[in-house]
VOTOR-26596 format. One line per 10 residues: number of its first residue (from 1); their letters; for each residue x, y, z of C-alpha. Coordinates in steps of 0.2 Angstrom, whole numbers. Layout:
BEGIN
NUM = A = X/Y/Z | ...;
# end
This chain:
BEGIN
1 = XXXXXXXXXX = 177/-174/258 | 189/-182/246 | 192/-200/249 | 208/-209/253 | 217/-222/242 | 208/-234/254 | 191/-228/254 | 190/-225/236 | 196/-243/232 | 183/-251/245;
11 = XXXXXXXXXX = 168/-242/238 | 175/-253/222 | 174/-272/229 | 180/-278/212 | 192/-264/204 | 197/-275/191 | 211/-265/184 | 220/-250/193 | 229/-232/188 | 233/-221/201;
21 = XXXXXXXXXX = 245/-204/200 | 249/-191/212 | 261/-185/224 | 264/-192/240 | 266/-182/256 | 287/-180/252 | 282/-171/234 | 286/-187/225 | 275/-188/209 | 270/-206/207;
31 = XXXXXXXXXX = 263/-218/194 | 256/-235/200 | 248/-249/192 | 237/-263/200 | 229/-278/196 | 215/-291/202 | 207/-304/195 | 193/-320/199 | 199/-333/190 | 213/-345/189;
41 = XXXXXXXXXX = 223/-339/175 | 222/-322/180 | 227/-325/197 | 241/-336/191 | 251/-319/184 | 265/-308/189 | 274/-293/187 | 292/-293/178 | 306/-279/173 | 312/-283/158;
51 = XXXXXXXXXX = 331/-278/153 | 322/-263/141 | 316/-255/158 | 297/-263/153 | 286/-271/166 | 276/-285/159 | 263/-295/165 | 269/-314/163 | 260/-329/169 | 266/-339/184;
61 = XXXXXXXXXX = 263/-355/179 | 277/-359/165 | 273/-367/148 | 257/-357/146 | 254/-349/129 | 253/-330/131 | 235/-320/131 | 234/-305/125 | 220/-299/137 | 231/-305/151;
71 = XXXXXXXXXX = 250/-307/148 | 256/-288/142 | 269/-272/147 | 260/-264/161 | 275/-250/161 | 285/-244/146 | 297/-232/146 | 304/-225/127 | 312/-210/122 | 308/-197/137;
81 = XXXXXXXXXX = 290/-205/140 | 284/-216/150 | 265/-225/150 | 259/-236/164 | 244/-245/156 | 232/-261/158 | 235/-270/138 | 243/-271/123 | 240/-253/120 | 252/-249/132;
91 = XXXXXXXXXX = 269/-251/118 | 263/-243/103 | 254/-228/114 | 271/-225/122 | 279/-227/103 | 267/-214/98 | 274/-202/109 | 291/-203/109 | 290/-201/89 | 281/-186/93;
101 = XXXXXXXXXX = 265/-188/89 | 251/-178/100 | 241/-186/116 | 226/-185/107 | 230/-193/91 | 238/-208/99 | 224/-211/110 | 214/-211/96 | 222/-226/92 | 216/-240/105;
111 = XXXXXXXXXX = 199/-247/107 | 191/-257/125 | 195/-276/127 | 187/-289/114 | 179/-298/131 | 162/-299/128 | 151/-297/138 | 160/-284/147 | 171/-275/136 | 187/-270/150;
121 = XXXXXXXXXX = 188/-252/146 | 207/-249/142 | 215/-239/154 | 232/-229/155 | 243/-215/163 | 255/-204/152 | 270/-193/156 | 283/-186/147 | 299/-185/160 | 301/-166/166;
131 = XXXXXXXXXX = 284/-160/164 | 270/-161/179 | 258/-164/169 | 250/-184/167 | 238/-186/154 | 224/-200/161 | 216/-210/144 | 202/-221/143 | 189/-231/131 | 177/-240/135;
141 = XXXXXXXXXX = 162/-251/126 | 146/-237/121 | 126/-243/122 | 129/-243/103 | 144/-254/104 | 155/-240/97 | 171/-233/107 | 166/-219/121 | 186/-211/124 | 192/-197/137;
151 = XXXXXXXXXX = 207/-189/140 | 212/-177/157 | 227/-168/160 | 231/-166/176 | 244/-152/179 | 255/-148/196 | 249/-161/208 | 250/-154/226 | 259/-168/240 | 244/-177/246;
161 = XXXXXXXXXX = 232/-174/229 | 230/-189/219 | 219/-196/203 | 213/-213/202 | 207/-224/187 | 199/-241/188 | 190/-252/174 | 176/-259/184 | 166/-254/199 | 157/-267/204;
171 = XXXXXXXXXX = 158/-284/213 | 166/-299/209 | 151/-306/205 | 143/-290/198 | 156/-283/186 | 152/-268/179 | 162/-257/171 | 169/-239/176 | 184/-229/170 | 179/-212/175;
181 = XXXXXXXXXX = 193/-201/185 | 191/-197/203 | 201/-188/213 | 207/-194/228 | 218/-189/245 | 236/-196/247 | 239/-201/264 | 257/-209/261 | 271/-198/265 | 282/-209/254;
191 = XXXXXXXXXX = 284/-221/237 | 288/-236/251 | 272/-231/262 | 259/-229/246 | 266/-245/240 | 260/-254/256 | 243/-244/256 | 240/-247/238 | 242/-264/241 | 231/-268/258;
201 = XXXXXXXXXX = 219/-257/249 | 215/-270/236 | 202/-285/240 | 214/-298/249 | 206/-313/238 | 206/-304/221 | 223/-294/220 | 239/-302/211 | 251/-290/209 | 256/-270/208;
211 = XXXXXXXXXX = 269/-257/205 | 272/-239/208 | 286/-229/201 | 290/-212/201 | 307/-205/190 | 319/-211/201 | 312/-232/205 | 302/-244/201 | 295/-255/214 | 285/-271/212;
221 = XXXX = 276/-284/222 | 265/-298/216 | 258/-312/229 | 253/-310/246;
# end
């Protein structure tokens, strides 16, 4: 039986970082983005729209030097493209695109986190605007230290069918890393419902902030 967005995300008591696409029960296709974090400085993060139509991931606190492996555009949005993502990947994937360049040769292009000793796979959703098919990338740190990359095009969601992506697995005091694609059941009827089940989905003391948007809104949350 294919799992829900909630049972998915509880067999994951530290998800780390979060993709998920699909359509909910209306027909909406949807892209969301979620993050949780341990620490202070991660939970000390949230989720702005910039004027450009980017989300970023900004600290909280004010006066904080930015962190690459932290502070980034979660969303951007160029040309007829949009990329939902988890690092600084995000801009220069989404550029790729909109110049033209192929899927596969810009996700060529970027590599797992320099956060040893867990290497954060990088994570990301793609979509070019009129087409149902969202391209799902991923690289993560190999036995041999080299890259291990995948890519999977998912083509005419059905309402109700659904894709998640996360970088870790594990617990919080157990990371371990994961980025492998399942497919998951989409209870929500709407972008307002999965919104809310995405969120009380995520462990209560680890989750900072999400988004989901689809081709019409964006809608974000971050805090409790």
């Amino acid at each position: 039986m294919t799992p829900g967005v909630v049972d998915a995300l509880a067999a994951r008591p530290y998800p780390g970082r979060v993709c998920l696409t699909g359509r909910t029960g209306d027909g909406t296709l949807f892209w969301a983005y979620a993050l949780t974090g341990r620490s202070t400085a991660s939970q000390a993060r949230i989720l702005v729209e910039s004027s450009n139509g980017d989300v970023e991931v900004r600290d909280a606190r004010g006066g904080v030097a930015p962190d690459a492996l932290r502070h980034y555009v979660a969303l951007a949005r160029r040309a007829d493209w949009l990329v939902v993502g988890n690092g600084d990947h995000v801009v220069p994937l989404c550029d790729s695109l909109a110049r033209g360049v192929s899927i596969g040769d810009a996700s060529a292009v970027p590599t797992f986190e320099p956060d040893p000793p867990i290497y954060t796979p990088r994570i990301w959703l793609a979509v070019r605007t009129g087409s149902d098919v969202t391209s799902l990338g991923w690289v993560r740190r190999a036995a041999d230290g080299h890259g291990h990359r995948g890519i999977v095009a998912v083509e005419e969601f059905e309402p109700g069918f659904g894709v998640l992506l996360t970088t870790y697995d594990g617990s919080a005091t157990e990371v371990r890393t994961s980025a492998v694609p399942t497919e998951i059941s989409v209870a929500a009827w709407d972008i307002g419902a999965l919104e809310q089940e995405l969120w009380g989905a995520l462990p209560a003391d680890l989750r900072i902030a999400r988004l989901v948007t689809s081709l019409r809104e964006t809608r974000l949350l971050t805090g409790t």
